[in-house]
C-alpha positions in Angstrom: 27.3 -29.1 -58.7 29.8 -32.0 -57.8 29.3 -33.3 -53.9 31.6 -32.1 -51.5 30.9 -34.4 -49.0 33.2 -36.9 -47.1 32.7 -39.7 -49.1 34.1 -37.5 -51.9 37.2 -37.7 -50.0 39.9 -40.0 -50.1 40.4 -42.8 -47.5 43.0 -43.0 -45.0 43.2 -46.4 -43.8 44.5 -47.4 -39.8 45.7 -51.1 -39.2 46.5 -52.1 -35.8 45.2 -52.4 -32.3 42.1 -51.0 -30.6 41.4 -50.9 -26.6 40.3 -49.7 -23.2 42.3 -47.1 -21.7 42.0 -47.2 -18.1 42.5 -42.7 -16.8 43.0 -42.5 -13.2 40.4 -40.0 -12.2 43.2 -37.7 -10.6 46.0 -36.4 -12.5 49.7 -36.6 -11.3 50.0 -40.0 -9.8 51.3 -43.5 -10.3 48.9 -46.3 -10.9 49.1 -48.1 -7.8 48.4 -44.2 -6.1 45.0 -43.6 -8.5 42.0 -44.1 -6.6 40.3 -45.1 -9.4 40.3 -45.3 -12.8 37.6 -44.0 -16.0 37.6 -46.3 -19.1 38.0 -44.5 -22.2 38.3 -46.1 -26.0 42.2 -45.9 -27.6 44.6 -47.4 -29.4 46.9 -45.4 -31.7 45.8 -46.3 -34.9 42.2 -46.3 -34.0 43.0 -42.8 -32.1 44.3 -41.7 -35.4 41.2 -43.0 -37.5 38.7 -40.9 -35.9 41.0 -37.9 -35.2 40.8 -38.0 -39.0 36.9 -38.2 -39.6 36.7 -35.8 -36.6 38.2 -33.3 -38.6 36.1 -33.7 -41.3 38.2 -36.6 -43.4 37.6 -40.3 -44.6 39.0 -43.3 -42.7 38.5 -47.0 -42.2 39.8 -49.1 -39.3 41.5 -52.3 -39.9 42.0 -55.0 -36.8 40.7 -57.2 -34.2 38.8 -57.0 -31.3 37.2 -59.5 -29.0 33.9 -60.4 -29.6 32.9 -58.9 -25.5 31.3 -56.3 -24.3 34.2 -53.7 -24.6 34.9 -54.8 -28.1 31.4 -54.5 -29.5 31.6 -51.1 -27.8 34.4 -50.1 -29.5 33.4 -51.0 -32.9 30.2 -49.1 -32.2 32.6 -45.7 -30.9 34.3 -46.2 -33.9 30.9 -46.2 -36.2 29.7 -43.4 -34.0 32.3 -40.9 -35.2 32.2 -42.3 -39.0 34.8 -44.5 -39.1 34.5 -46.7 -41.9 35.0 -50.3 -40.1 34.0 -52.8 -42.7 38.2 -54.3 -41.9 37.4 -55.2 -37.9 36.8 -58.7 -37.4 36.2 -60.5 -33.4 37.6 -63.1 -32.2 35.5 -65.8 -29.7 38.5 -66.7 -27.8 40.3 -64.2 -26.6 39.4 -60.7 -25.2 39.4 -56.9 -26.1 42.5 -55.3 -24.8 42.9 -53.7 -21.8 45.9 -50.5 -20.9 46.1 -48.6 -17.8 47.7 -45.3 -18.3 48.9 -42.4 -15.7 50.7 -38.9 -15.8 52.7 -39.1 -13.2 53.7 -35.9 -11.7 57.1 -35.8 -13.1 55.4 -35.4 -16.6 55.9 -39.2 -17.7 53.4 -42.0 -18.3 52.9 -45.0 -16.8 51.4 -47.9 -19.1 50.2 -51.1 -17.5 48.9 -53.8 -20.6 46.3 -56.4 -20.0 47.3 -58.8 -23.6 47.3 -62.8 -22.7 47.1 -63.1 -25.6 44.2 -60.1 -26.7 42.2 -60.1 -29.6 44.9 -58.0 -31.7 47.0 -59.7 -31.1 45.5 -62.7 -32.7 44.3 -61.3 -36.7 45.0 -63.6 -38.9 46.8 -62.2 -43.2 43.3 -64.3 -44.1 40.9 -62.7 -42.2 42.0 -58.9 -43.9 39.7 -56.9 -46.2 42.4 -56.5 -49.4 39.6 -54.7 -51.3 39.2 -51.8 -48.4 43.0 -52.0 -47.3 43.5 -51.0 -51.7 40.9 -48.5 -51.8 43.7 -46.7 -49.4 45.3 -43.5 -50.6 47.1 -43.3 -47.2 47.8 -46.4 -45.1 48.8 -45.5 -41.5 50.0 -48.5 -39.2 52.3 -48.7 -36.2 54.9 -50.8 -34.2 52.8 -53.3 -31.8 51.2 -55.1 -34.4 54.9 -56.2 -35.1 55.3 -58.0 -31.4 53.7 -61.5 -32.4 52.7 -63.8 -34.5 50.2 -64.4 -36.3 49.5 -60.4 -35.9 53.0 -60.0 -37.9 52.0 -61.7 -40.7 48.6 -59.9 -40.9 50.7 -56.3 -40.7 53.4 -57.0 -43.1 50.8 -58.6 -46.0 48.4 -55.5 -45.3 51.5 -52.9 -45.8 52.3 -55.0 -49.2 49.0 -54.5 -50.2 48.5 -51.3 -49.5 52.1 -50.6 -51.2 50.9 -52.3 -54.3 48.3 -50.2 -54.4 49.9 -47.0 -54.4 49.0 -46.1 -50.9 51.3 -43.8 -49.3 52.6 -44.9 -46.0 52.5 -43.3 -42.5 54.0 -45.1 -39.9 54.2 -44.1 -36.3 56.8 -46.3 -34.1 54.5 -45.4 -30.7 57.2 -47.5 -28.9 55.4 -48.9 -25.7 58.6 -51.0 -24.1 56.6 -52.8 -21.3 54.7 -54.9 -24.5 58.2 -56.2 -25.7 60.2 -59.0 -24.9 63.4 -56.8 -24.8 64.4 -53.9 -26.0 66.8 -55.3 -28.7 63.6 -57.3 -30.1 61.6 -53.8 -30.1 64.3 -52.0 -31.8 65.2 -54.5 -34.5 61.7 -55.1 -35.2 60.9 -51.5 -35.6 63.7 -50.5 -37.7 62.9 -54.0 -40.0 60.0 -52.0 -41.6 61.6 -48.6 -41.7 62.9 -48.3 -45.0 59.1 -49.2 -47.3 57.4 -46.1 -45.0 56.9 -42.9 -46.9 55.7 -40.6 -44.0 57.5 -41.4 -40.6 56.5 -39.6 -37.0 59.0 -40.0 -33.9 58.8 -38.7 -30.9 62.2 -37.5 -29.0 62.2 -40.7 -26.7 61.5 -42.8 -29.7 64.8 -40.9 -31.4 66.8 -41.6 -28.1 66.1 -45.1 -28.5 66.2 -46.1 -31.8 69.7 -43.7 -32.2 70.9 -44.5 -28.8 72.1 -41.1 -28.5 70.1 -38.5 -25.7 70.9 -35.5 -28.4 67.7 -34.0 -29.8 69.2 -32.4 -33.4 69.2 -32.6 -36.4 72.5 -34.7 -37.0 70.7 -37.3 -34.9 67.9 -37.7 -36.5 69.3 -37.8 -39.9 70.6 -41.3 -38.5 67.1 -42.7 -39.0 67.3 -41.5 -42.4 67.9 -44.7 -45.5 69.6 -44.4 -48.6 67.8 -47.0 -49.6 64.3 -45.2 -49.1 61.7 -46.0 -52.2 59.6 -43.8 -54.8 56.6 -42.0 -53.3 54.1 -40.8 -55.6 55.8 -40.5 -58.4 58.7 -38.8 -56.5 62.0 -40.7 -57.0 63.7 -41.1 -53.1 61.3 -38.8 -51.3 60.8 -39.7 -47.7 59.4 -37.5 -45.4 60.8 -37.6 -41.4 58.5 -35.8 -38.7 60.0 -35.7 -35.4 57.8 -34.6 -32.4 58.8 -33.3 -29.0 56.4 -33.8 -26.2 56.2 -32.4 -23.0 53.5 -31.8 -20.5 52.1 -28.7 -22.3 52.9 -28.9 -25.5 53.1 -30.8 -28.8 55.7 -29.1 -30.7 57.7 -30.2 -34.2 61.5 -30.0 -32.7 62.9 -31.1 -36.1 61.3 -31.5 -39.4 63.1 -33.4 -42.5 61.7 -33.7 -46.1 64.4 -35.5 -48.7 64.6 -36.2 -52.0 66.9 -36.9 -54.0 70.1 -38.7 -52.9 71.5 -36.8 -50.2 69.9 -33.6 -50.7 68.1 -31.8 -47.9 65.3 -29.7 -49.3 64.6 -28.0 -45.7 64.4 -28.5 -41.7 63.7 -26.5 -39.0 61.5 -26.1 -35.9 57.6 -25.2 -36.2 55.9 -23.4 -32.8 54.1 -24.9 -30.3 50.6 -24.3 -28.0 50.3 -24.2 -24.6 47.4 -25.5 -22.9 46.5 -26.3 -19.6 47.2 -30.3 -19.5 45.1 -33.0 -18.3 46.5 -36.2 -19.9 48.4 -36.4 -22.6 47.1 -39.7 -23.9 46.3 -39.9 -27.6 48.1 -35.9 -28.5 50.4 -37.6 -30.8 47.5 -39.7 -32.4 45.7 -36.6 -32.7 48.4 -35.3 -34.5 49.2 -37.4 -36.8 45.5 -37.7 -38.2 45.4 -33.6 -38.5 48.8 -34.4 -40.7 47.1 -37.2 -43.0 44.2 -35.1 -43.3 45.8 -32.8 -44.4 47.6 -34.2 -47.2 45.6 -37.2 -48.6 44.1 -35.3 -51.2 47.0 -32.7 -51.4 50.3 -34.6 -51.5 52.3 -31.5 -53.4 52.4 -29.5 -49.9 55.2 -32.2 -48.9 57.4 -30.1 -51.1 56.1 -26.6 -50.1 57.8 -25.8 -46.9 55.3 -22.4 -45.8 52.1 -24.4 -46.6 54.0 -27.6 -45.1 54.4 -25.1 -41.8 51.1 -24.0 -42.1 49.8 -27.5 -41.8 52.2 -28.7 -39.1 51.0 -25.4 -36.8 47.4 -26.9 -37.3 48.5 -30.4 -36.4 50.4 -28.9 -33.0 47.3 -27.1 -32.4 45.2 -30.8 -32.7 47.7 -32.4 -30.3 47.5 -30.0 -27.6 44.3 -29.7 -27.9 43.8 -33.1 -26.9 45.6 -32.9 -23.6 43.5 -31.1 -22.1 40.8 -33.9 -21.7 41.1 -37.4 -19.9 41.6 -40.2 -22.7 42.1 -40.0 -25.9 39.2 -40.3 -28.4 36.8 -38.2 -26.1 39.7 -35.3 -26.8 40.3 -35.3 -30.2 39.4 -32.1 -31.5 37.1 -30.6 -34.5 38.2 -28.5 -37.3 36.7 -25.7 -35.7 38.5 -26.3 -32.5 41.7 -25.9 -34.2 41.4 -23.3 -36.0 40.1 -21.4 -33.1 43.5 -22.5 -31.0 45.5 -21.4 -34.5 44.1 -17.7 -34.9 44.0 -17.5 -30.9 48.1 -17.8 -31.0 48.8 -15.4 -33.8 
């Protein structure tokens, strides 16, 4: 009988930044209010890594961290939970990087960065493993990387590669304005990489700002859609636009877009939400995501079955909420069995 382990599975590849999230130990208040703080391991695409081997799946980690005592614990975090991280390399000069992050009580965070410059910040195109970044089936990057040089360089040679390859890509904006030098810079820089991403996630603040229009809909977020957008697996002009709303108690898919085609619209609509009991929404959207890719890395065909599409959304909701109901981010990312459990709980 053939092995139905993980390494049977295929591998969904992360590139970006890993750091130290800083939790104030009470919820609802600004950073200077919290009278402390509890470090916790994140950084979206790390976040999304090990949301994906939590749930059973295969992923590597590709980046930089500093070669400290925060970023040899993180590359040990992210061997603990099975992350493949063979692509992490350390840098002697500059540090692991450091993010403070609050609720506040009207429901929004508060993000204070630590990056002068950070380890990240700092990978060099030379210093990336090709052979693991090809061995992708899904390669899943985000936004930050973007911000400096030589970082750029690294991101845009390890989406070409990828690309090459055949990898499909996932690429999740996670706008984070204070790390920009304007908001002009953030928004051409994230829309300069838009049209070679297969998969795209946005939240509703990231569709306000990249639209400049405060309307959640569907006309809106068809802006974001290209004409010029490439063949993904085999499937001439097939894109696939996730938008997520956020709020305090729930992750929930306001707006969901698959096209192929030219101009034609296979189907949209709205997919329910959970609600939990938050603590900190730190990492939900992460968590998502990797329920999403693990979902379809070895399955690619539900992208054109709306139902079993639904069906896996629902789950990926159920991942994100799940995760808000813990401080930090990696130490809430869910099981398998923890979703499922929220899923037949809600039916």
């Amino acid at each position: 009988m053939a092995s139905t382990g993980v390494s049977d599975k295929s591998l969904i590849v992360s590139f970006g930044e890993m750091l130290i999230d800083f939790v104030p130990t009470v919820s609802g208040v600004s950073l200077a209010e919290a009278p402390g703080f509890v470090k916790a391991p994140g950084g979206a695409p790390a976040n999304v890594a090990i949301a994906v081997t939590r749930l059973g799946g295969k992923a590597a980690f590709v980046g930089k961290l500093g070669d400290d005592e925060f970023g040899n614990m993180l590359a040990g975090i992210l061997k603990e939970n099975g992350v493949i991280a063979t692509g992490i390399s350390f840098d002697t000069g500059a540090r692991t990087a450091l993010a403070f992050v609050t609720l506040r009580a009207d429901g929004e965070r508060e993000f204070m960065f630590y990056r002068n410059p950070s380890a990240d910040m700092l990978l060099r195109p030379e210093e990336l493993n090709l052979e693991l970044i090809r061995s992708a089936k899904v390669f899943h990057y985000g936004s930050i990387s973007l911000i400096v040089e030589p970082c750029r360089s690294a991101h845009l040679q390890a989406m070409k590669v990828a690309k090459d390859a055949g990898a499909l890509l996932s690429y999740d904006p996670n706008l984070r304005l204070p790390l920009w030098p304007s908001e002009e810079e953030a928004r051409e820089q994230i829309m300069s990489i838009w049209d070679q991403a297969d998969v795209v996630k946005v939240s509703d603040n990231e569709l306000e700002f990249l639209t400049g229009i405060d309307k959640i809909d569907d006309e809106t977020a068809m802006l974001l859609w290209r004409p010029n957008f490439k063949v993904a697996l085999g499937h001439p002009w097939q894109v696939v636009i996730i938008l997520v709303k956020s709020s305090t108690t729930q992750m929930d898919i306001a707006a969901l877009f698959i096209v192929y085609g030219g101009w034609c619209l296979n189907f949209h609509g709205s997919v329910e939400a959970f609600h939990v009991d938050t603590v900190d929404t730190t990492g939900a959207g992460d968590s998502f995501v990797g329920a999403l890719l693990c979902k379809i890395v070895d399955d690619q065909s539900v992208l054109e079955d709306e139902p079993r599409l639904r069906e896996i959304l629902r789950f990926a909701n159920a991942c994100g909420a799940i995760t808000t109901t813990k401080k930090g981010a990696i130490p809430a990312l869910p099981t398998s069995a923890d979703a499922l459990k929220l899923v037949n709980e809600g039916k």
